[in-house]
C-alpha positions as a printed Julia matrix, in Angstrom:
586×3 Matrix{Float64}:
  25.51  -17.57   -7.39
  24.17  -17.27  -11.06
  22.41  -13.61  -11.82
  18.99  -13.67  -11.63
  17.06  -14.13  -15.14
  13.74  -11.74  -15.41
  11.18  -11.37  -17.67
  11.82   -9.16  -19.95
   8.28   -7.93  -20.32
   6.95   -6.02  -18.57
   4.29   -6.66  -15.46
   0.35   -5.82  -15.14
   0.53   -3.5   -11.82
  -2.11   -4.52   -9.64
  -3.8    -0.9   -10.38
  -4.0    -1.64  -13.98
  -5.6    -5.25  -13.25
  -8.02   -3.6   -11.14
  -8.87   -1.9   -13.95
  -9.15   -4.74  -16.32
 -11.13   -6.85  -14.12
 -13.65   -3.77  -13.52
 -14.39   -3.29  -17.13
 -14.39   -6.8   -17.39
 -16.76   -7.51  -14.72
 -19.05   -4.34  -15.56
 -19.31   -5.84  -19.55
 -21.01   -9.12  -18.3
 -22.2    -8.95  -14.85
 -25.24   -7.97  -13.79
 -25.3    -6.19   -9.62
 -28.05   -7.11   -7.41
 -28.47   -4.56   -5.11
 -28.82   -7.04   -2.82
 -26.34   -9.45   -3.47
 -23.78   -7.7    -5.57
 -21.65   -9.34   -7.76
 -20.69  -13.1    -7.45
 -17.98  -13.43   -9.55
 -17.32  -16.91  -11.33
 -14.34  -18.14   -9.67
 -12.13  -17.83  -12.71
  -8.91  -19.95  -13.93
  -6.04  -17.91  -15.59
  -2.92  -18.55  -16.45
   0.52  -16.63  -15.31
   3.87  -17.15  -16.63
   7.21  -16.83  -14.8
   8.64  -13.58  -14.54
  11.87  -14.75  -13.63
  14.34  -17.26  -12.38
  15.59  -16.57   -8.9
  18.19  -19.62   -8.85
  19.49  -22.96  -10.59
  21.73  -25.17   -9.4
  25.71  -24.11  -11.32
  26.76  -28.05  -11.38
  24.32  -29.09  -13.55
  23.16  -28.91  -17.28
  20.1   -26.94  -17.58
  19.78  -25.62  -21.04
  17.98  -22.45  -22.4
  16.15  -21.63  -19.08
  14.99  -18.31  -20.62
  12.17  -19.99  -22.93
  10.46  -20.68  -19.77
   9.84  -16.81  -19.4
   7.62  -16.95  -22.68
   4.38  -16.01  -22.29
   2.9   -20.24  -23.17
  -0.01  -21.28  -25.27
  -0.63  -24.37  -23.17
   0.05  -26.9   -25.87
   2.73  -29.46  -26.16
   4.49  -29.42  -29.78
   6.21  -31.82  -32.19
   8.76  -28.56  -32.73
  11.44  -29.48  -29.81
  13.47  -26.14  -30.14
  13.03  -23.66  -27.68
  12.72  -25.8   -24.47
  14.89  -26.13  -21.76
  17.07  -29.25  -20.7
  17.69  -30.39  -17.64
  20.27  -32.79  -17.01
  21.97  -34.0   -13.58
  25.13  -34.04  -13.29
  27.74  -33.34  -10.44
  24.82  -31.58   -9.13
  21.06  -32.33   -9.16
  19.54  -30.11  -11.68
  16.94  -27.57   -9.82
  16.06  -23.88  -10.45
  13.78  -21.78   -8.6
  11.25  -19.85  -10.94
   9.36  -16.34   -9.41
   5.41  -15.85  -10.94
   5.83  -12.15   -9.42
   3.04  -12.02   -7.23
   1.08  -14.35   -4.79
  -1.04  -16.87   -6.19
  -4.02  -19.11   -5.05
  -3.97  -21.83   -7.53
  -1.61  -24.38   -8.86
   0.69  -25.14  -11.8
   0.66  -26.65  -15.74
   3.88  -28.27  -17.22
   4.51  -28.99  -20.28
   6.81  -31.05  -21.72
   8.84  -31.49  -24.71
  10.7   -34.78  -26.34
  13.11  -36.42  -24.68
  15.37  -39.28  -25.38
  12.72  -42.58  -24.56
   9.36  -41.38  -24.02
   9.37  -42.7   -20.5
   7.95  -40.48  -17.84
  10.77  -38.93  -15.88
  10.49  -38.37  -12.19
  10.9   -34.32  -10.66
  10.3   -32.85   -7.62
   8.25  -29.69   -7.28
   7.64  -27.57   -4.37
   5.9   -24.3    -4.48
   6.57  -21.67   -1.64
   5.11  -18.11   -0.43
   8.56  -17.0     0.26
  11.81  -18.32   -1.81
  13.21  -20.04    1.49
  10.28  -22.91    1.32
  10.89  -23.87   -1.96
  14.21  -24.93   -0.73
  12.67  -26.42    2.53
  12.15  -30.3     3.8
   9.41  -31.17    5.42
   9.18  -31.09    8.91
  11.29  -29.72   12.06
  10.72  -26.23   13.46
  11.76  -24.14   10.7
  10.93  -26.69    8.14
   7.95  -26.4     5.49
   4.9   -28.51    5.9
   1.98  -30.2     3.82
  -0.43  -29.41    6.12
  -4.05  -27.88    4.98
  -2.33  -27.82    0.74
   0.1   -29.93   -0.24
   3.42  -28.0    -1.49
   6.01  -30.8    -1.84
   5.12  -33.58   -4.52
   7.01  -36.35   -6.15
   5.56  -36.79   -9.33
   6.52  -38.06  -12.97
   6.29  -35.79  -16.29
   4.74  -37.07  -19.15
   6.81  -37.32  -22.56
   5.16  -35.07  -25.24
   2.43  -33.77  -22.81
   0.6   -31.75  -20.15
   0.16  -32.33  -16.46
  -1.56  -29.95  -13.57
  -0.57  -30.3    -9.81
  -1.02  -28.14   -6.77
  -3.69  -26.15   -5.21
  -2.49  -23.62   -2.53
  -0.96  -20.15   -2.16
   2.8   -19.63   -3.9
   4.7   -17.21   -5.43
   7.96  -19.46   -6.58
   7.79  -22.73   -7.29
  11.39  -25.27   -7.05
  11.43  -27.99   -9.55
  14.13  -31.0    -9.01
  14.82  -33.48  -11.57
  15.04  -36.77   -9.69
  15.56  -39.32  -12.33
  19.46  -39.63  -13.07
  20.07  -41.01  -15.9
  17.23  -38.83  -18.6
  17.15  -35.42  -19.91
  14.03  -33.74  -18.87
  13.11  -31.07  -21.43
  10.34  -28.41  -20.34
   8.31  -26.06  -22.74
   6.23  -24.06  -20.46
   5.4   -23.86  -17.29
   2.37  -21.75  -16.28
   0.76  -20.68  -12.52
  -2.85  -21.5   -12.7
  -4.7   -18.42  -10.81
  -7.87  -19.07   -9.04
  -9.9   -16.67   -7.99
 -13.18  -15.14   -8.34
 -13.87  -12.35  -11.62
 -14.44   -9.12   -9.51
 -14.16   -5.71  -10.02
 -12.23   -3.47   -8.06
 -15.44   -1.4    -7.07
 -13.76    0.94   -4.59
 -10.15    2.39   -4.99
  -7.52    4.79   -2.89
  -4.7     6.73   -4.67
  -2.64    9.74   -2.73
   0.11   11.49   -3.52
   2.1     8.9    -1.05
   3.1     5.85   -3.07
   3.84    3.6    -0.14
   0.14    3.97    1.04
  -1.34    3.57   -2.07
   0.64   -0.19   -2.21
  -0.25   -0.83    0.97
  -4.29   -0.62    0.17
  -3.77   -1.88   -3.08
  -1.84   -4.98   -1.12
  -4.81   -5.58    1.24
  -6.83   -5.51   -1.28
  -5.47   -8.13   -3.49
  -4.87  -10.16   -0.07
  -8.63  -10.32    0.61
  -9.29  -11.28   -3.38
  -7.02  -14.62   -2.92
  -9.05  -15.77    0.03
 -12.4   -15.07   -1.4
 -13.01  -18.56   -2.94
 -15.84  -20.99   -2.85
 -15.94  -19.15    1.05
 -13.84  -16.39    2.73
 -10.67  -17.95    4.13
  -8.45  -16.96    6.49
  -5.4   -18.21    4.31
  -5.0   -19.67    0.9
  -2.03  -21.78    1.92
  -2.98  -22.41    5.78
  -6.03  -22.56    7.32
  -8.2   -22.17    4.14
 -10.76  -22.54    6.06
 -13.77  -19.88    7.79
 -12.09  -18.64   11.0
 -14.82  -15.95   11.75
 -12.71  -13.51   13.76
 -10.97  -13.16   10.53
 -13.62  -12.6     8.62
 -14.64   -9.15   10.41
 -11.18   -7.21    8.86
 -11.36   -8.94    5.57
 -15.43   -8.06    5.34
 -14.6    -4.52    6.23
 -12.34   -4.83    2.9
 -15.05   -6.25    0.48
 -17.18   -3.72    1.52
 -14.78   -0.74    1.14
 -13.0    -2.76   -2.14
 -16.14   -5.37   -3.69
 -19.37   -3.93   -2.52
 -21.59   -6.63   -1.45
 -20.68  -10.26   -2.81
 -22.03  -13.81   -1.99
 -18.84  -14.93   -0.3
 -20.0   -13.1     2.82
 -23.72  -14.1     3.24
 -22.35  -17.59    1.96
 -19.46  -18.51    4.86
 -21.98  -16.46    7.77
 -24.6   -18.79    6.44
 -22.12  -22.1     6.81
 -20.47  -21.23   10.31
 -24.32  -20.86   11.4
 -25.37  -24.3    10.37
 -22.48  -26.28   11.73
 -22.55  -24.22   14.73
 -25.64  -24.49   16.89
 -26.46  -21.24   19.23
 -25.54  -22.68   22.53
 -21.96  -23.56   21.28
 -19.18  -21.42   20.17
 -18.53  -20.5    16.48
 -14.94  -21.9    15.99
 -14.65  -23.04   19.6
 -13.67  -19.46   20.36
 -16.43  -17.07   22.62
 -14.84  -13.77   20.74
 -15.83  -15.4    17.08
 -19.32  -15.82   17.46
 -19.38  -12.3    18.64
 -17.58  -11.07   15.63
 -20.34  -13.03   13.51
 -22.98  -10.8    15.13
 -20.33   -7.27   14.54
 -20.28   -8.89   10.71
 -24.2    -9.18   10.36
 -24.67   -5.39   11.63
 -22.15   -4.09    9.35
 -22.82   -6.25    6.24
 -26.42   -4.98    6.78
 -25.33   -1.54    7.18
 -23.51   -1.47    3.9
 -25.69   -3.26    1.94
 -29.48   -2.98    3.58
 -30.47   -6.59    3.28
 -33.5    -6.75    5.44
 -33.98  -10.25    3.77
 -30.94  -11.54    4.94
 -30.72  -10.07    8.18
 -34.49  -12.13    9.09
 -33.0   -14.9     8.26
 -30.34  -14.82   10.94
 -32.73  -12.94   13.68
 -33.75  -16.03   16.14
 -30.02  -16.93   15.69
 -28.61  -13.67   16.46
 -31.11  -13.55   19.6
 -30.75  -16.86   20.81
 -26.3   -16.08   20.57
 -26.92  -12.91   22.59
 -28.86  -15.14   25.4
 -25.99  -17.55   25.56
 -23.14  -14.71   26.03
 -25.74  -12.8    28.36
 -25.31  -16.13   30.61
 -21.45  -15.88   30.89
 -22.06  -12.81   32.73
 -21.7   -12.67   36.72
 -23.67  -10.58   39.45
 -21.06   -8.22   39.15
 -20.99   -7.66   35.44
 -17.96   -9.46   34.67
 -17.49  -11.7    31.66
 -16.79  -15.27   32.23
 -16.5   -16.76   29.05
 -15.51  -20.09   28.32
 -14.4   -22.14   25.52
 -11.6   -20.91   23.89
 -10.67  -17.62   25.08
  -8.9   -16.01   22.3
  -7.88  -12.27   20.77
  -4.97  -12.2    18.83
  -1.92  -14.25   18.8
   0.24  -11.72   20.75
  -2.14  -11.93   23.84
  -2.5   -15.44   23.74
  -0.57  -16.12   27.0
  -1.72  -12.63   28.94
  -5.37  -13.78   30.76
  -5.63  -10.03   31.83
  -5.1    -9.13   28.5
  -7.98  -11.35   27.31
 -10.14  -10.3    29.87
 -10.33   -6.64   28.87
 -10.81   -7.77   25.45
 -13.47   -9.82   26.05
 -15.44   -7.38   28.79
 -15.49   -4.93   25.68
 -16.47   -7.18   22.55
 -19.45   -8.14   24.9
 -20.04   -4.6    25.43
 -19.62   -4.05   21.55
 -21.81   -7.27   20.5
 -24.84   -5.76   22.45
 -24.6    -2.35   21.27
 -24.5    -3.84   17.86
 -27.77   -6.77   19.28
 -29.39   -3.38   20.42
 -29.39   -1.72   16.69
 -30.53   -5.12   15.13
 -33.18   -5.37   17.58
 -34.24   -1.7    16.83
 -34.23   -2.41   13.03
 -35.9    -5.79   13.16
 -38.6    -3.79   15.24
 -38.45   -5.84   18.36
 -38.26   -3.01   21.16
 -38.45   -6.0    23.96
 -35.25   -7.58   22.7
 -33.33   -4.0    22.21
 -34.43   -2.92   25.81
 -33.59   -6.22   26.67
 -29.88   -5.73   24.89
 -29.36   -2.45   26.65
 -29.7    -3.76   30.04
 -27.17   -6.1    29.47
 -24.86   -3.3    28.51
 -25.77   -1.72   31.51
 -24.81   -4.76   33.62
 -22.12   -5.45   31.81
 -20.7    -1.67   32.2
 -20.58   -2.2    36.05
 -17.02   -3.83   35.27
 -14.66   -2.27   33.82
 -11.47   -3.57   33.76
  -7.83   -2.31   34.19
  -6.55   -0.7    31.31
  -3.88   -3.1    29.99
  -0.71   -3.0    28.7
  -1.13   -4.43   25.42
  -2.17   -2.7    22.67
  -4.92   -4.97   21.52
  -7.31   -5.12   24.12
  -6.44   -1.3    25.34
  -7.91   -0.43   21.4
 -11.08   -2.48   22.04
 -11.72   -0.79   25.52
 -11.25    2.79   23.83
 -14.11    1.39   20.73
 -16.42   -0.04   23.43
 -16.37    3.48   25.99
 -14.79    1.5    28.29
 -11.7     3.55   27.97
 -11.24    7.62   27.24
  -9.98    6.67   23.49
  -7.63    9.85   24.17
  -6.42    8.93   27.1
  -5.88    4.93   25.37
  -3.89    6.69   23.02
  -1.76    8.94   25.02
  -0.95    6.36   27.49
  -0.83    3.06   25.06
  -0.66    3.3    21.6
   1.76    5.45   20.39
   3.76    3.81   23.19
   6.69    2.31   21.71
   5.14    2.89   18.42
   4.47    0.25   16.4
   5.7    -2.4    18.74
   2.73   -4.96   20.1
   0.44   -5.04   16.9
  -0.37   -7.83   15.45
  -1.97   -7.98   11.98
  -5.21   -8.65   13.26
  -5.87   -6.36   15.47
  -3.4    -3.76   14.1
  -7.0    -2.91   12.38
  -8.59   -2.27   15.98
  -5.68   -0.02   17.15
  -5.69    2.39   13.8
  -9.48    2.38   15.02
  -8.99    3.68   18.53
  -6.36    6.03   17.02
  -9.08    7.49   14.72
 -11.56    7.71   17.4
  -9.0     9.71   19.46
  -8.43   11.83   16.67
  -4.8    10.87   16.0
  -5.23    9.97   12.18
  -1.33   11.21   11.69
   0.33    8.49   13.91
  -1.86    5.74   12.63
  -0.86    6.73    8.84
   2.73    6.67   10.32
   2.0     2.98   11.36
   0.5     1.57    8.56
   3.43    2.99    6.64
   5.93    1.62    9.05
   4.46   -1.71   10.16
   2.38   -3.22    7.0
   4.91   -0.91    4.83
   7.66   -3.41    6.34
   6.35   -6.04    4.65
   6.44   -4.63    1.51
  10.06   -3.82    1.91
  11.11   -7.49    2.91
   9.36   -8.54   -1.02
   5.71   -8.94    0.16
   2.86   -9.23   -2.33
   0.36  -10.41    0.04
  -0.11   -9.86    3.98
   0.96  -12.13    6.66
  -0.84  -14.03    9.68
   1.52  -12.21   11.57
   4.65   -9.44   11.48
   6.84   -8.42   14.53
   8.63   -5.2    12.88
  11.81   -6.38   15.05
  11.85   -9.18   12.66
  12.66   -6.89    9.94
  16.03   -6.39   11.62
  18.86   -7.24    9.2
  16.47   -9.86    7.36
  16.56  -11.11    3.91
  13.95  -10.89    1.51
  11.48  -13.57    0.64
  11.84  -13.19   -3.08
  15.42  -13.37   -2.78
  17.74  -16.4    -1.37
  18.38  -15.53    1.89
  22.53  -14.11    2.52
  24.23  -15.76    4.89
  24.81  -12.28    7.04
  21.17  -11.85    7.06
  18.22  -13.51    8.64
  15.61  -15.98    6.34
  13.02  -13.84    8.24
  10.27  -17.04    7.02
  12.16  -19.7     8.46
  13.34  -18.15   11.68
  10.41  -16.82   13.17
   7.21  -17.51   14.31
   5.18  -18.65   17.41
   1.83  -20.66   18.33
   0.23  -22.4    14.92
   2.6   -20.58   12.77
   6.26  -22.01   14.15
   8.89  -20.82   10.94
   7.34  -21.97    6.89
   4.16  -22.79    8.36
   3.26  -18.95    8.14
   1.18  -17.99    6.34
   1.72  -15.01    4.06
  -1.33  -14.61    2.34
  -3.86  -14.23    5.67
  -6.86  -11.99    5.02
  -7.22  -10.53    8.83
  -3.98   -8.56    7.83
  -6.04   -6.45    5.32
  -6.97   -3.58    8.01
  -5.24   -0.47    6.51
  -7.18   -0.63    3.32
 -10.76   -0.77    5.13
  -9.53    1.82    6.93
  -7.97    4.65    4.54
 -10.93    4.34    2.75
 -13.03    4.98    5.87
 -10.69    7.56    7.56
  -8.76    8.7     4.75
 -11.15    9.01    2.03
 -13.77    9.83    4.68
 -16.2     7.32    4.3
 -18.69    6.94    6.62
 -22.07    4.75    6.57
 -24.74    6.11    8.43
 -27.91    4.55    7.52
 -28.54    0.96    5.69
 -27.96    0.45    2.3
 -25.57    3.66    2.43
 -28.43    5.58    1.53
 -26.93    8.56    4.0
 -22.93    8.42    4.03
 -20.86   11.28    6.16
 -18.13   12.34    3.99
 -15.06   13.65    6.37
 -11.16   13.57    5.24
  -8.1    12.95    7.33
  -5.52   13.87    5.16
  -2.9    13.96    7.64
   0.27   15.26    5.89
  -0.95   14.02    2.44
  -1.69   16.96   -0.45
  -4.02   14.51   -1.91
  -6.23   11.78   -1.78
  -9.02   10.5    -4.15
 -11.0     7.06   -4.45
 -14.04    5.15   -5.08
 -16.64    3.69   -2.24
 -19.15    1.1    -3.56
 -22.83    1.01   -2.65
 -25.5    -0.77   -3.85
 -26.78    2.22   -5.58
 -23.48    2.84   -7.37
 -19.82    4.43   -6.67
 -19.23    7.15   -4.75
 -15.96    9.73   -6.69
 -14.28   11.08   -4.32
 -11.14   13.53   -4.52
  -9.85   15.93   -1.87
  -6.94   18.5    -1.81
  -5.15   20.11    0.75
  -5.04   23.98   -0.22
  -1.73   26.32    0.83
  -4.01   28.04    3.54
  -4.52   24.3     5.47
  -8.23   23.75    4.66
  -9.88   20.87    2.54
 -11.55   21.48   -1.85
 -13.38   18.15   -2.0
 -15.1    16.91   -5.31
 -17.62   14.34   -4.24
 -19.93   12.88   -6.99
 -22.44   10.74   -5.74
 -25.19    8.32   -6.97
 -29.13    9.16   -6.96
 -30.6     7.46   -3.65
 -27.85    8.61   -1.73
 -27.26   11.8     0.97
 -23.81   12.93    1.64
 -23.31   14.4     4.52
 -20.22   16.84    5.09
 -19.18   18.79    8.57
């Protein structure tokens, strides 16, 4: 197998992007206190950093000049391009852009022999196993949602764009026997919107400062036109997924229009007596989304707008209650993809996001001054408390019993979640088990999680989080930036269950983004406490870290933060704040 060809170059770090794109952004974009900042949705160009793989039996000529950094412009100069011929062997090579992409890709071509077009085949892939993929069968790749396999002929002496999905390697073929394709650049074309990193998170423990930079940049790729779930698969607005990956813009972005924007479209396709997605739990996450968004960013404004909505969706859940407080909830009952096949499982799930959506009903009520809706809000709660349901035995629902007082969080803890460690969480809710951890206190087992389960992803090549991870899938399996070895397991191809059967999985999915919303609220200690985080409790978790300092954006500013663990055990914290806001510490 040829030796891998990298750029010699060397890479931005997503920290040091995050720090281009924040001076960037600050130089030419107004904030709206109320808005934030929208970002354009910019188009950049990203050249390969290396070539994973070309095929030995074929003639493919000076594949290094594809490294070069391009300048997007064919040329009558045909000397540093590389030739592709076929010969006993198809001529093919794999090229690596370093780092998941929403976008597509520019060739550009040189002269060849006959200025014919010449046929190729290209095929981008989140993991290096889907470039090499057909389409179809169980562990085959798919064109579903983005297309990602094309047939397609190269212009002589020119310039041609294809693709629009998520990628980090793209597989180009040369179909056309009998010609000699030559290539002078070939460029990723990013997509995404001009942001600043607002809020930050650095430690003295490496592998958790990747991890929130990670889910981070995951969130960023789906926050296009609207907040996906996926840039390769759905690319849609699943609103379940939105409630992780809005806990992320708020801890990472601040406020930005992508939020208000897909809450606002869900809303108008969706009348109130029907189910946001077809799923009962979603439009109760779109009512947990409006109380935080509002929390963060005080948007009376926008809240009014939503308030004979958010009313008239409390009615219709109030009326898939029974005389004994149970939940009966139809339409598509739905938590995470572990518990899809567990009813029981569902049903404690569900009993407690009702239990959570009317607490959170009750505080809109109370700040939309409407006293006969929040009384009205806490009776249901107090119905709806009359059944509480056996604790489970999966980790999902157990978390959201602990978060709605349904459940001793300590006792959830002792007798659940640090069961069998970090077995049974998903991606998704992985976010609402760290959260029952915190509430019981046990900050130092959920730091050992995130390190161990989204840290596993990392390990396998990860730039991006997945739709979903089983960490007994990182048993003796290959990494996606890396053809798979045939004593190890292609971990993209082989596994995978419900919508995401083997290269349909998606590994950009912003509901995997938990850990970062949540080292900046538990780590860092930040805590909103009244609208437009005008009083924030400040209160580390440092676990065994020394160290730990970051940025938390509000609408009046960022909020520095550093703390450090002295030799005698207790806390120094540095916290500079902006004028408007309180800090509270304990």
């Amino acid at each position: 197998m040829p030796t891998r060809i990298v750029k010699k170059k060397e890479l931005i770090t997503l920290p040091v992007l995050c720090i281009i794109m924040l001076l960037s952004a600050c130089n030419k974009q107004p904030i709206n206190v109320n808005t934030g900042y929208t970002g354009d949705i910019l188009r950049s160009y990203i050249s390969p950093t290396g070539i994973i793989w070309q095929s030995e039996n074929a003639e493919i000529v000076n594949p290094e000049c594809l490294l070069n950094e391009g300048i997007h412009q064919a040329s009558l100069i045909n000397s540093d391009v590389c030739k592709l011929k076929n010969t006993m062997d198809q001529a093919s090579l794999i090229l690596d852009f370093g780092k998941e992409i929403h976008g597509g890709l520019e060739i550009v071509t040189g002269m060849w022999p006959g200025n014919v077009p010449i046929d190729v085949r290209v095929r981008f892939g989140e993991s290096v196993s889907e470039t090499m993929a057909e389409i179809g069968g169980e562990t085959g790749a798919t064109n579903d949602h983005a297309i990602r396999d094309w047939e397609l002929k190269l212009p002589w002496l020119g310039k041609i764009e294809i693709g629009n999905t998520g990628f980090r390697f793209v597989r180009i073929d040369l179909l056309s026997d009998d010609a000699e394709l030559h290539l002078k650049e070939i460029n990723a074309i990013s997509i995404m919107r001009d942001i600043p990193y607002l809020g930050s998170f650095k430690s003295n423990d490496e592998r958790l400062n990747k991890i929130w930079e990670t889910g981070a940049y995951t969130v960023h790729l789906n926050m296009q036109e609207y907040l996906w779930d996926g840039i390769k698969r759905d690319r849609l607005v699943w609103v379940g997924d939105m409630h992780p990956e809005v806990m992320t813009i708020l801890s990472v972005f601040g406020a930005n229009e992508v939020v208000p924007k897909s809450l606002d479209f869900i809303a108008e396709i969706t009348p109130s007596n029907e189910w946001m997605n077809g799923i009962s739990s979603y439009s109760m996450w779109w009512i947990l989304i409006q109380h935080r968004y509002y929390m963060n960013t005080g948007n009376l404004d926008y809240l009014k707008k939503h308030e004979d909505y958010i009313f008239e969706l409390l009615v219709k859940l109030e009326s898939k209650i029974d005389e004994n407080g149970k939940e009966v909830l139809d339409g598509h009952r739905f938590l995470d993809w572990p518990t899809s096949g567990d009813p029981s499982a569902i049903h404690a799930g569900l009993q407690s996001m009702m239990v959570m959506t009317f607490d959170a009903g009750k505080e809109l009520a109370q700040i939309l001054g409407n006293s006969e809706k929040a009384e009205y809000c806490d009776n249901v709660i107090q119905k709806l408390k009359l059944h509480t349901p056996e604790l489970p035995v999966r980790k999902s629902p157990g978390a959201l019993m602990a978060l709605a007082g349904l459940a001793d969080s300590k006792t959830v803890n002792r007798e659940l979640l640090v069961k069998d460690g970090v077995k049974d969480i998903s991606t998704f809710y992985g976010y609402y088990v760290l959260n029952a951890m915190a509430m019981a206190g046990n900050y130092n087992d959920a730091m050992s999680f995130i390190s161990e389960y989204w840290g596993a992803m990392l390990d396998l090549g990860a730039t991006s989080f997945w739709e979903d991870f089983n960490i007994d899938w990182a048993k003796n399996a290959g990494r996606i930036d890396e053809i798979t070895p045939e004593n190890k397991v292609d971990v993209h191809s082989a596994y995978g269950d419900y919508c995401y059967v083997g290269l349909r999985h998606s590994y950009c999915h912003g509901w995997a983004s938990g850990p970062t919303a949540w080292m900046s609220q538990f780590v860092l200690g930040v805590e909103v406490m009244e609208p437009a985080c005008k009083v924030v409790k400040i209160i580390p978790h440092l676990g065994e870290l020394e160290w730990v300092e970051g940025t938390y954006p509000t609408p009046m500013g960022v909020i520095k933060i550093r703390h450090e663990k002295m030799a005698n055990g207790e806390i120094k914290s540095n916290i500079s704040a902006p004028k408007g806001i309180t800090i509270i510490r304990e």
